[in-house]
C-alpha positions as CSV (number, residue, x, y, z in Angstrom):
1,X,19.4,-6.2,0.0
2,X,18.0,-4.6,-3.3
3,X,15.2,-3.7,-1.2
4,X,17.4,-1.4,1.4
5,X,19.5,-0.3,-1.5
6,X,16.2,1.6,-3.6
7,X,15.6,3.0,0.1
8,X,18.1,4.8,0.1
9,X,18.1,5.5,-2.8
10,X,15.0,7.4,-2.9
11,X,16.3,8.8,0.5
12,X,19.0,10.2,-1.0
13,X,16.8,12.1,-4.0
14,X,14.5,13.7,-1.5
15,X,11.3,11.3,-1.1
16,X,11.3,9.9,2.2
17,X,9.7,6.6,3.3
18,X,6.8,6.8,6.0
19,X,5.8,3.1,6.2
20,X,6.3,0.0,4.2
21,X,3.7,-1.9,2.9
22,X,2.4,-5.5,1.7
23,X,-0.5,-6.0,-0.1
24,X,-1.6,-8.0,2.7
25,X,-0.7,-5.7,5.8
26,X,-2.2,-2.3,3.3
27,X,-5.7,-4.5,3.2
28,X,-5.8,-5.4,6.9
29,X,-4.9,-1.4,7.3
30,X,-8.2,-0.2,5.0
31,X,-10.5,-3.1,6.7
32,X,-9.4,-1.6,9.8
33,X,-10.4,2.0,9.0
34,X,-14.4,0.3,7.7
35,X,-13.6,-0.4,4.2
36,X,-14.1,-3.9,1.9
37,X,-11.4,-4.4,-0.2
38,X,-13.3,-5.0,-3.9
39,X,-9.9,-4.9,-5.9
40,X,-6.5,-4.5,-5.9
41,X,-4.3,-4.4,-8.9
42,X,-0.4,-3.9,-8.8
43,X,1.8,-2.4,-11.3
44,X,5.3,-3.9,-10.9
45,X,8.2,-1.9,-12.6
46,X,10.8,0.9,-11.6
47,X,11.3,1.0,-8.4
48,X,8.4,0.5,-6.5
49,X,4.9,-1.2,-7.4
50,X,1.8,1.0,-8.7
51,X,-1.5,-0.1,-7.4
52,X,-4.6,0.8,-7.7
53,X,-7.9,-0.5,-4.9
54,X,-11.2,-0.1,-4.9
55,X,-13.2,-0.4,-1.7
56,X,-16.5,-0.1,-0.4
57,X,-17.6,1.6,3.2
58,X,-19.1,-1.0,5.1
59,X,-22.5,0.5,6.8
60,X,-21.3,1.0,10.5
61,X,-23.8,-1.7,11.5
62,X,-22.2,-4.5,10.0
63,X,-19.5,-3.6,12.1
């Protein structure tokens, strides 16, 4: 609920939501695209969470 609420929120001030995110669907989404995950770190405060990730490319024939 408080979730939909800061949605619209947000919708309402001009910033519109593209796609919604865990931390564990955004890492499956950067391995997808070649990348190791090294670190993550979250932020969690105001309305939404503040993260940071550092990644490495993975040499195309590890692949």
């Amino acid at each position: 609920m408080k979730k939909q609420i800061l949605k619209t929120l947000t919708a309402f001030s001009g910033f519109k939501v593209y796609q919604e995110w865990d931390k564990k669907d955004f890492e499956d989404f950067i391995e997808g695209y070649g990348f190791s995950l090294v670190e993550m770190k979250l932020v969690y405060g105001g309305f939404s969470p503040i993260g940071v990730m550092v990644g490495r490319k993975v040499p195309q024939e590890f692949l």
